[in-house]
VMD Tcl script that draws the C-alpha trace (Angstrom):
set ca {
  {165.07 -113.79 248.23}
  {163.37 -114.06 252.16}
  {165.80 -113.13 254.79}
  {166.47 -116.82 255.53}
  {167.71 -117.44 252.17}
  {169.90 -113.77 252.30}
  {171.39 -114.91 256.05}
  {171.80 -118.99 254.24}
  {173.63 -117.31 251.23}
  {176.03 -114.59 253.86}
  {177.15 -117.52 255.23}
  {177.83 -119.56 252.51}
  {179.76 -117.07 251.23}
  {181.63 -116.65 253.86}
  {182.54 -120.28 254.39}
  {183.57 -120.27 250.36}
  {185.88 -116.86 250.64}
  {187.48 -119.06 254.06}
  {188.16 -121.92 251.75}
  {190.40 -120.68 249.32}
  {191.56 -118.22 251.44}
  {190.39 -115.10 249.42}
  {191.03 -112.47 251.59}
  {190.15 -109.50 249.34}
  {187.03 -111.15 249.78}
  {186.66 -111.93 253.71}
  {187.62 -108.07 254.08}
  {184.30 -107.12 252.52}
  {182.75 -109.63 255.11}
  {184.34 -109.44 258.56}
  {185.41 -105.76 260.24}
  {189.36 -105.42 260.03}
  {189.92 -104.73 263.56}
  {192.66 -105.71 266.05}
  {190.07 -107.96 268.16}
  {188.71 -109.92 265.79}
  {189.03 -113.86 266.42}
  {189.34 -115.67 263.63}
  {188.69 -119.35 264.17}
  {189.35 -121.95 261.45}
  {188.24 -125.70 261.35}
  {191.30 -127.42 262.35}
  {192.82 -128.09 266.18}
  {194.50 -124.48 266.69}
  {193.17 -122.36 264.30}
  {192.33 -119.22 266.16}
  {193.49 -115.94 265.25}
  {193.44 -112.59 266.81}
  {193.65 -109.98 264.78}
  {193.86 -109.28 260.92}
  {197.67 -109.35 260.59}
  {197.95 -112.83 261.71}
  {195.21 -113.92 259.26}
  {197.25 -112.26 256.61}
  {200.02 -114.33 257.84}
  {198.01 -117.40 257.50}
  {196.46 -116.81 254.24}
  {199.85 -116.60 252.14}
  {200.41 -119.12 250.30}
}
mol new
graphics top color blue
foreach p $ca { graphics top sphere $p radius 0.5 }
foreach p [lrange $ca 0 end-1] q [lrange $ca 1 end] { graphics top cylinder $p $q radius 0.2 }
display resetview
């Protein structure tokens, strides 16, 4: 796999984890910090921090 297909596959992955809101999985991908933005697809979906994306990920 080139690094095109490697960076192609990261962020498909990444989109999929988003999705169905797998967050065991978008730990592995995105540092837990307390400045992390999170922004989601829909009007208003910005988060700051990873306790607020916990929040939002519960079903």
């Amino acid at each position: 796999m080139n690094a095109e297909q490697e960076v192609k596959r990261a962020i498909e992955h990444y989109f999929e984890t988003m999705d169905i809101q797998d967050l065991e999985a978008m730990e592995k991908l995105i540092p837990e910090t307390n400045s992390t933005v999170h922004i989601g697809t829909d009007q208003g979906e910005i988060w700051k921090g990873w306790q607020v994306l916990r929040d939002a990920t519960k079903g």
